[in-house]
C-alpha positions in Angstrom: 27.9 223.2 82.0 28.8 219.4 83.0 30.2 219.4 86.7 34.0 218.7 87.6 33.9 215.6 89.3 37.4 214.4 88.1 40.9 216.3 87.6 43.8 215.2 85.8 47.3 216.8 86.1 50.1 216.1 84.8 53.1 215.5 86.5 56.7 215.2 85.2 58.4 215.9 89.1 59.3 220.1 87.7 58.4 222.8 90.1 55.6 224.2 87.3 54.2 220.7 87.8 54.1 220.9 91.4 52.3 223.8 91.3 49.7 222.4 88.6 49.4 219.6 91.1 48.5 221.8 94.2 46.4 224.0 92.3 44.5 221.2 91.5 44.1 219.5 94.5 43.2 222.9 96.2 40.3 223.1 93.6 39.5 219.3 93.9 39.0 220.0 97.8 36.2 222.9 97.2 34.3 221.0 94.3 34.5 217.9 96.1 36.3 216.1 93.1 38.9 213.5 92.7 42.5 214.1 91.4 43.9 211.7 89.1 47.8 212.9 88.7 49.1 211.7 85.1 52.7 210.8 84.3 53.8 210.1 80.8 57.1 206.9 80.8 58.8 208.1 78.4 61.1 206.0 76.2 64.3 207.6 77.4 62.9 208.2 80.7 65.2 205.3 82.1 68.2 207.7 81.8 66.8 210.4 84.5 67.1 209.8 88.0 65.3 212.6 89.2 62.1 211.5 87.4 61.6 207.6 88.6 57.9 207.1 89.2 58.6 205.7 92.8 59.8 208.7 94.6 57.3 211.2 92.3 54.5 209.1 94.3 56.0 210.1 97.8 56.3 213.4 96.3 52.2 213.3 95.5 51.7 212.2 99.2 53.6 214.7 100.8 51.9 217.6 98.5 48.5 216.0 98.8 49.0 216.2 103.0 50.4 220.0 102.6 47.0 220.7 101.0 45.1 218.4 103.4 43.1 216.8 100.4 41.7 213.3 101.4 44.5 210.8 99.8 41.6 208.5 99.1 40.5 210.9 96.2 44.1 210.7 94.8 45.1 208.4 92.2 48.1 207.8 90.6 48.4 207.1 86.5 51.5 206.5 84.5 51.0 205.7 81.3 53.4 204.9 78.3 53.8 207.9 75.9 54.8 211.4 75.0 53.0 213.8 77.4 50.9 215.3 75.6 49.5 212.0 74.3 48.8 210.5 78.0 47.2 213.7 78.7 44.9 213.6 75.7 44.0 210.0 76.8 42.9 211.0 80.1 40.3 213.1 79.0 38.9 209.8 77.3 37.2 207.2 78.9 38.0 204.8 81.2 39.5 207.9 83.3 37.2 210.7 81.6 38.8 213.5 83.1 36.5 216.7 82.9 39.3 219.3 83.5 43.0 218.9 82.1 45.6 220.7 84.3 49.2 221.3 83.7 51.8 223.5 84.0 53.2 226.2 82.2 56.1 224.3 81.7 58.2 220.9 82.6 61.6 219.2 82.7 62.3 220.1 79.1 62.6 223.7 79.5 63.8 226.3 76.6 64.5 229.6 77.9 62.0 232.6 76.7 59.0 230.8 76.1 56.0 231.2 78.2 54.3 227.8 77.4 56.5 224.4 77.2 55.4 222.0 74.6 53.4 220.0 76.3 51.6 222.4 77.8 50.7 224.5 74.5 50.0 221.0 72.7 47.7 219.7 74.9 45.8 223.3 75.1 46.2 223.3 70.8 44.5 219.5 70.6 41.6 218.8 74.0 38.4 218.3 73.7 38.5 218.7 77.6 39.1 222.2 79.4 42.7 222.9 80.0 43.6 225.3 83.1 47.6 225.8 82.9 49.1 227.2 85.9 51.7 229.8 84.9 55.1 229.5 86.6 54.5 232.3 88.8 52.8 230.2 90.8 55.6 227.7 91.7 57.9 230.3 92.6 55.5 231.1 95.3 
C-alpha cells in the first residue's frame, strides 16, 4: 500500500466541509503529510458572498491553528470547475493527491439524502481513495 504523503479536501466554506477539512488535517498531523485544501470557482460562484475565496483562506488558517497542524504543510488550490472535476484533477499530477477527502455534503444541499453530489460523484469516478466525513461529524 503506497504511503499518504499528500491530502486533498475539498472545501466549498459548508459546515460538512469544515469538518472534511479538520479531519484531514488531524490525520495529516499523525502521518506526517501535507494538506492541500481544494476549492472549485465556479461559473456562478460570483453571485455568493459567503463563498469568496479570500475569507475561505482565513477560515483555513484559523481551522489549521485549532488543529495545531504546521501552516507550512497547508496549501491552498482553487481551480476553475465543477467540484467534482477539481477534485478528480487533484488526484492527477502536478498535485498527485494520494487520499481524496470531502464531505458528506456542501452548499447545495437537498434535504433527505445522505451524500450531496459531489461527494457521491467524486466516490462513483476516483482512481484515488475517497474518505467522506459524514455530517455527524460537523455537528460536533
Amino acid at each position: 500500500m503506497k504511503s499518504v504523503a499528500m491530502i486533498a479536501v475539498g472545501y466549498d466554506g459548508s459546515a460538512d466541509a469544515k469538518a472534511a477539512l479538520r479531519w484531514s488535517l488531524q490525520l495529516a498531523r499523525t502521518l506526517n503529510a501535507k494538506v492541500s485544501v481544494v476549492h472549485a470557482r465556479g461559473m456562478l460562484e460570483h453571485l455568493d458572498a459567503a463563498s469568496h475565496p479570500d475569507e475561505m483562506r482565513h477560515d483555513l488558517s484559523v481551522i489549521a491553528q485549532e488543529c495545531h497542524f504546521d501552516e507550512s504543510n497547508l496549501q491552498w488550490l482553487v481551480d476553475n470547475g465543477d467540484a467534482c472535476s477539481v477534485l478528480l484533477r487533484a488526484g492527477e499530477e502536478p498535485l498527485g493527491a494520494d487520499l481524496l477527502v470531502v464531505g458528506s455534503r456542501g452548499q447545495g444541499k437537498r434535504a433527505g439524502l445522505l451524500l450531496g453530489s459531489t461527494s457521491l460523484a467524486v466516490a462513483q469516478h476516483s482512481l484515488t481513495p475517497v474518505v467522506i466525513v459524514p455530517s455527524s461529524r460537523a455537528e460536533s
